[in-house]
C-alpha positions in Angstrom: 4.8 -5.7 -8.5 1.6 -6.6 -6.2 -0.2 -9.4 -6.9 -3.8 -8.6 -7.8 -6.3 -10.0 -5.2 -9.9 -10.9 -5.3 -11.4 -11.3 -2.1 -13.6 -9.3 0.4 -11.4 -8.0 2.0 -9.5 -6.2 -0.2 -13.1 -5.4 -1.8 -14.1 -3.9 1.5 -10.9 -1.5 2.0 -10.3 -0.3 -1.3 -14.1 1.7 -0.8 -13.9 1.4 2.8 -10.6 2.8 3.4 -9.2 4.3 0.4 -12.4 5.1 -1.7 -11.7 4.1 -4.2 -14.6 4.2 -7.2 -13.1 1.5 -9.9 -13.3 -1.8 -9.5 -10.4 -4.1 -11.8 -10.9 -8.0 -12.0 -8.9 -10.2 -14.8 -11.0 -12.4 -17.0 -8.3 -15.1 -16.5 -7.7 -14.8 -12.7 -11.6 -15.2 -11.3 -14.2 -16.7 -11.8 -17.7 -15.3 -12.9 -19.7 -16.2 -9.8 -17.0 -14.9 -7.6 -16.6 -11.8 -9.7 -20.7 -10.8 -9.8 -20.4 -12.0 -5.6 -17.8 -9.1 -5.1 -19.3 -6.3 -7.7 -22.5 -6.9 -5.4 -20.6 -6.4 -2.2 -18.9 -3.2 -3.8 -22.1 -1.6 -5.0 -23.6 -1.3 -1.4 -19.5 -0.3 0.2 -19.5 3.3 1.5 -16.6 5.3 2.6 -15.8 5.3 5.7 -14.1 9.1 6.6 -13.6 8.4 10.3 -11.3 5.4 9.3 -7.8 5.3 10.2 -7.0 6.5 6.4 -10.0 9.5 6.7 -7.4 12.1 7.0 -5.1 11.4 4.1 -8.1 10.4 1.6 -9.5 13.9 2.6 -5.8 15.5 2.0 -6.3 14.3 -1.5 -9.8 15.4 -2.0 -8.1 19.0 -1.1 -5.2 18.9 -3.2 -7.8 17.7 -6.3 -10.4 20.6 -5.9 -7.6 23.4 -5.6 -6.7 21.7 -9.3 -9.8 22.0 -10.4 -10.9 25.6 -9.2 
């Protein structure tokens, strides 16, 4: 099991790269500040589709809308 990180730059990927749209933090693993610091950062991240992981996130969002049509 992967150890859950909080830092910006596993912030920046997971929208960046992957984007993703949910944001988990643990109570118990960070802090407040550093928590509201990140949800800022994350609120202004965009997807980046030219990104080495473009293709692939846009081979899901295929597969999802044949499920859904």
């Amino acid at each position: 099991m992967r150890r859950p990180r909080h830092d910006l730059l596993t912030v920046r990927g997971s929208v960046e790269n992957y984007d993703a749209q949910i944001l988990c933090m643990g109570q118990n693993v960070i802090a407040a500040p550093a928590a509201w610091a990140l949800i800022d950062i994350w609120l202004d991240l965009r997807h980046d589709p030219t990104s080495s992981y473009g293709p692939k996130v846009g081979e899901i969002a295929a597969y999802e809308a044949r499920l859904h049509s």
